[in-house]
N, C-alpha and C positions, 0 to 999 in steps of 0.2 A: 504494500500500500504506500502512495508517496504522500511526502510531508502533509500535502493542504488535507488529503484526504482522511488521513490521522488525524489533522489538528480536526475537523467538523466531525467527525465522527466520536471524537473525546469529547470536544466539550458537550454534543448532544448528549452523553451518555453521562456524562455529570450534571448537566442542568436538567434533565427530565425526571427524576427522583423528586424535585422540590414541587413537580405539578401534582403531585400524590398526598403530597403531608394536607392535612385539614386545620385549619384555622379554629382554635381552641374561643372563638368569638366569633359574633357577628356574619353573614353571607359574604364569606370573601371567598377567592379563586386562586391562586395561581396558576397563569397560563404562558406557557412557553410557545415564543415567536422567532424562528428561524426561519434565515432570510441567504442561500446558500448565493444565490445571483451576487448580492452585494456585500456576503461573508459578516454578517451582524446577528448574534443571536441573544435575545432578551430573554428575561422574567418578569413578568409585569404581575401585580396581584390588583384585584380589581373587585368590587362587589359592595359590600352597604355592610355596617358599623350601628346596628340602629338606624337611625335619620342621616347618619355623616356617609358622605358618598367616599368608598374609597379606591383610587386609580393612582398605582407608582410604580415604578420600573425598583427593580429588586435586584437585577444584573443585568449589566449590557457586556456583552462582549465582542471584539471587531477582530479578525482576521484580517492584517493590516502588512503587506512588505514581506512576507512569511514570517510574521511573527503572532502572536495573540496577545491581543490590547486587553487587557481587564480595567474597562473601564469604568464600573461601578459594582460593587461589592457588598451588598447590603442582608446577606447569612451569617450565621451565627458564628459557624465555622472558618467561613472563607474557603469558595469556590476554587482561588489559587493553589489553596493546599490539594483542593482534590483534583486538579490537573495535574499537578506534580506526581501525586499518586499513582495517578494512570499513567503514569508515562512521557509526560511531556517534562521537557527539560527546564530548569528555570530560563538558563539563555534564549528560552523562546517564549519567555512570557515576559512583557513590558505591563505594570501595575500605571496604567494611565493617568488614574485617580491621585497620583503624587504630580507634584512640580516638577520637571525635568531634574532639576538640581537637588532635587531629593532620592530620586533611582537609583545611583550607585552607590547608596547605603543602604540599598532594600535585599540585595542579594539576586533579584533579577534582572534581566534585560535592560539595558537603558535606552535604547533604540529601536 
């Protein structure tokens, strides 16, 4: 399998586990939005709180220069660690969600 095809096939197989968990509150969702044309894969949760509408992205991730962007991060865990797990090397993950000049003290990618 080549790189790109390893990289969408990891991170699908890491971000589809979180469309499963139930929301211990309120009619909420998580739903996974993979977009392979333009290499962007979200988590968006979406649903009602009572009366409060709720709609927020939970992770974005971009497939970016053959690297993967973690561009936002918002599990408990950190979705980066379970890329890692799987497989993917840090050198190929760049944590977006930092200032440039913050990256090469994260131990990932800086580019």
């Amino acid at each position: 399998m080549d790189t790109l095809a390893n990289f969408r096939t990891t991170i699908k197989t890491v971000l589809e586990p979180y469309t499963k968990i139930p929301y211990s509150h309120g009619d909420i969702i998580c739903k996974a939005v993979f977009d392979e044309k333009s290499d962007c894969y979200l988590l968006v949760t979406l649903g009602w709180d009572k009366a409060k509408r709720i709609h927020g992205c939970l992770v974005h991730i971009d497939i970016i220069d053959d690297k993967i962007w973690v561009q936002r991060d918002e599990t408990e865990y950190g979705v980066t660690k379970e890329l890692v797990a799987a497989g993917i090397s840090t050198d190929s993950i760049v944590l977006g969600f930092h200032p440039a000049d913050v990256r090469p003290h994260t131990g990932y990618a800086v580019v």
